[in-house]
PLY file of the C-alpha trace (Angstrom):
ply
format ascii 1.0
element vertex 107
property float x
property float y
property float z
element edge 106
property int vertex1
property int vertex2
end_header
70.92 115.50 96.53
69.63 118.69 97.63
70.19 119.06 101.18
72.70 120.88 102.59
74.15 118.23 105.16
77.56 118.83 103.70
78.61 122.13 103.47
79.54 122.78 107.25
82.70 120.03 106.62
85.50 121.58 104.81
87.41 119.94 102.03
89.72 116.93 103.82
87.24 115.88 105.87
86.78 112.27 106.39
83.58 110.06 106.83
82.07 106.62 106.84
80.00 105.57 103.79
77.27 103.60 104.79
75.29 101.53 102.47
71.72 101.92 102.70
69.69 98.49 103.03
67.14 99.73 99.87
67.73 100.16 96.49
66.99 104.13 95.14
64.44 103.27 92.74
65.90 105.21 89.36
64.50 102.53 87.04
68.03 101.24 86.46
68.84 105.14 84.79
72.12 104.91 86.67
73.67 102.14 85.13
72.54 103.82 81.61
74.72 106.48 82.48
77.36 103.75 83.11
76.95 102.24 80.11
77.48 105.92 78.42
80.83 105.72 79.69
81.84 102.53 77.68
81.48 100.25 80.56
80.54 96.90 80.13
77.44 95.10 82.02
80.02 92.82 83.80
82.05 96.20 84.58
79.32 97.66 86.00
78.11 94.62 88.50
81.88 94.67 89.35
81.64 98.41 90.45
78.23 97.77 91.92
79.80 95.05 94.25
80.31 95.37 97.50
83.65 94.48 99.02
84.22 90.73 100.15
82.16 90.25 104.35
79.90 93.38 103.57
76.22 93.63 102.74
73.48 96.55 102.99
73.22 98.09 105.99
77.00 98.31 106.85
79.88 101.22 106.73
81.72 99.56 104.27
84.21 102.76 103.79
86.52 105.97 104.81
86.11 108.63 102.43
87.88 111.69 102.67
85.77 114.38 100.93
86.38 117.64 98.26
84.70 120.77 98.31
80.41 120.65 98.35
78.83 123.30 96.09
75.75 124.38 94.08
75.05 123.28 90.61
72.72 123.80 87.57
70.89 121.22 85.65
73.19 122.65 82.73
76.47 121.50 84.55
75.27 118.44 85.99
74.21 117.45 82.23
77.63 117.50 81.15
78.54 113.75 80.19
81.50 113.55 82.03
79.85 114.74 85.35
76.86 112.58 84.65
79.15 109.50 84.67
80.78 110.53 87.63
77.64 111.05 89.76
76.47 107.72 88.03
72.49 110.10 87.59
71.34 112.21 84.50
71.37 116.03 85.05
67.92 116.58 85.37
67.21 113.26 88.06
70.13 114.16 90.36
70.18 116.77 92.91
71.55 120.69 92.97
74.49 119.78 95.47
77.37 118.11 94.91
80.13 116.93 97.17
83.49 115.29 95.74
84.94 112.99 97.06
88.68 112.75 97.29
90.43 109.78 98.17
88.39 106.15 99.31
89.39 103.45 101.85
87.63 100.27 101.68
87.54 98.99 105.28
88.67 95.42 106.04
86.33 92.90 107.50
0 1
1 2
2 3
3 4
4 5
5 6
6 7
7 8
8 9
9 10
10 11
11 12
12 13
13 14
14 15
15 16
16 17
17 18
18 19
19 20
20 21
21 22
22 23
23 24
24 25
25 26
26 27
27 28
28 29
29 30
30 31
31 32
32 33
33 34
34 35
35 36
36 37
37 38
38 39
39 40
40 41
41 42
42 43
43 44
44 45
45 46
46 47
47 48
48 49
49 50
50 51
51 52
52 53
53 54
54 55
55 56
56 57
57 58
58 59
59 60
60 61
61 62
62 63
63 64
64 65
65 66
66 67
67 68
68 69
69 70
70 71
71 72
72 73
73 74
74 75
75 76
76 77
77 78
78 79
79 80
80 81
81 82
82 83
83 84
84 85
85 86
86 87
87 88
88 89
89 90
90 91
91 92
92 93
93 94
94 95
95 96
96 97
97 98
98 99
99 100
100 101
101 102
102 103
103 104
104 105
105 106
């Protein structure tokens, strides 16, 4: 992304994850970034699964978040940070915020 929402929380903070009800329309990039990581197409639906009683539209987690900073297109282009922000460099945003620990709530 490339707002700033983020930066007031410092590192420890924690939050609600809320799943948004539409899909971000990437033309399916994301799970080509997946793949880059060796994941399988049934490893990937797994991942892109949402826990057991939740749907779009929900908080479906806690997740206690890192430190939020700025980044290039250089360093977001690096493989291993484009499989963890599941986005290519150049189609994800100049801000990143990592996240630390995540608790799946419990329906």
């Amino acid at each position: 992304r490339n707002g700033t929402m983020f930066t007031p929380y410092p590192e420890g903070t924690k939050m609600l994850l809320h799943v948004g009800r539409r899909t971000y329309p990437d033309g399916d990039r994301h799970i080509e970034v997946m793949r880059s990581g060796g994941l399988s197409d049934t490893e990937i639906e797994d991942l892109k699964s949402l826990p057991g009683g939740f749907g779009r539209g929900m908080a479906v987690a806690i997740l206690e978040i890192g430190k939020t900073y700025e980044t290039t297109v250089q360093e977001r282009s690096d493989p291993d940070v484009q499989r963890k922000v599941a986005a290519f460099g150049a189609d994800s945003g100049r801000m990143v915020t990592e996240i630390k620990r995540v608790e799946y709530l419990k329906k």
